[in-house]
N, C-alpha and C positions, 0 to 999 in steps of 0.2 A: 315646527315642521310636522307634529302631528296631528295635524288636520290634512296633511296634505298626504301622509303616510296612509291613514282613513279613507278617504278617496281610493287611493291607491287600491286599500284593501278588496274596498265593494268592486269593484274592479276585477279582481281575483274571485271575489264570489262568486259573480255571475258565471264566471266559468264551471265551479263548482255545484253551481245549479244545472248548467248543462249537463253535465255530465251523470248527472243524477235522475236526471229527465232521459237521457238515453239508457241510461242503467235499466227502468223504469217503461222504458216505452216498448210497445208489443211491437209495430213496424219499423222497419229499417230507419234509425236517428239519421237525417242528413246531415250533412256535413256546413258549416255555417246558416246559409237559407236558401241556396240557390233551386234547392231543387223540391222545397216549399213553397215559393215565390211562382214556379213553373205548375204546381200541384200534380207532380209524375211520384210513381214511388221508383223507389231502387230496388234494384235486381239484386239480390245479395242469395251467395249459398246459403250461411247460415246466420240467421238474423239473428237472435241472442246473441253468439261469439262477437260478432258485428260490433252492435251495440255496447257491448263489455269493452271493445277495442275502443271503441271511439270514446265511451267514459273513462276510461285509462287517459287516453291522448287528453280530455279536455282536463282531467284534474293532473294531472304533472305539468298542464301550458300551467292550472292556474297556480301549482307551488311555485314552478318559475315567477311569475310576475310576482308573488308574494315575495319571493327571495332576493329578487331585481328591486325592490321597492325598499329594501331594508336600510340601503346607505340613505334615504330619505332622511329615517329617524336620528339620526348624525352629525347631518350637515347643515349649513347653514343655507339661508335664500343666498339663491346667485352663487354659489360656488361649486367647484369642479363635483363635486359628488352627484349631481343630479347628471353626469355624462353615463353611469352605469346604466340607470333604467331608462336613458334616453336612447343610446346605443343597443340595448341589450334587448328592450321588445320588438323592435324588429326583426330581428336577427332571430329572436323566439320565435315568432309570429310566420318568419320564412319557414324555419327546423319542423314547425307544426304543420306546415301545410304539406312541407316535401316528404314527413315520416306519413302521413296519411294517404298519400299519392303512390308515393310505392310499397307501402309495407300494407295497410290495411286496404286501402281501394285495391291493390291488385292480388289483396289475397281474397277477397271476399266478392269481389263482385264477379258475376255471373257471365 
C-alpha cells in the first residue's frame, strides 16, 4: 500500500505547489481556475495578504490530505481503512471551500 500512499502524496503536493505559486504571485491567486478560465482579475483590497491567505488555505488542505492518507500505509487492499480518506476529502474539500467563501473572499475582496 505504499505505492498507493505515493500517489496519495503527489496529490498533496500539488496543492503545496499552489500555494507557493500564490505566495509567489504579484496578482490576485484565484481561487481553483474559475476566474482563470474567464481571464477577469479579482478585485481584492489587498493583494499580498490575499494571497498569503490563500497560501495558508492551500497548504493546510494539503497537510489534511497528507494526514487523511496515512491510514493508507496500515491497511491492507479492500479493507475498512481506506473509509478515512474516502470520507474525509470531501468533507475537506467542502471546509476549503466554505473557509475561503466567508473568511477570505469576504474579507478581501472589494
Amino acid at each position: 500500500m505504499l505505492i498507493v500512499f505515493c500517489v496519495w502524496s503527489l496529490s498533496s503536493l500539488l496543492f503545496v505547489v499552489f500555494g507557493i505559486c500564490a505566495l509567489l504571485a504579484k496578482k490576485p491567486m484565484p481561487f481553483w481556475t474559475h476566474d482563470w478560465a474567464n481571464d477577469k482579475e479579482i478585485n481584492v483590497s489587498d493583494v499580498k495578504a490575499y494571497n498569503k491567505a490563500v497560501a495558508l488555505l492551500y497548504f493546510i488542505y494539503a497537510f489534511t490530505i497528507l494526514i487523511l492518507g496515512v491510514p493508507m500505509l496500515f491497511s491492507r487492499q479492500n479493507s475498512a481503512g481506506f473509509i478515512i480518506p474516502v470520507l474525509g476529502l470531501p468533507i475537506a474539500s467542502i471546509l476549503m471551500i466554505a473557509v475561503y467563501v466567508t473568511c477570505i473572499e469576504a474579507k478581501y475582496r472589494r
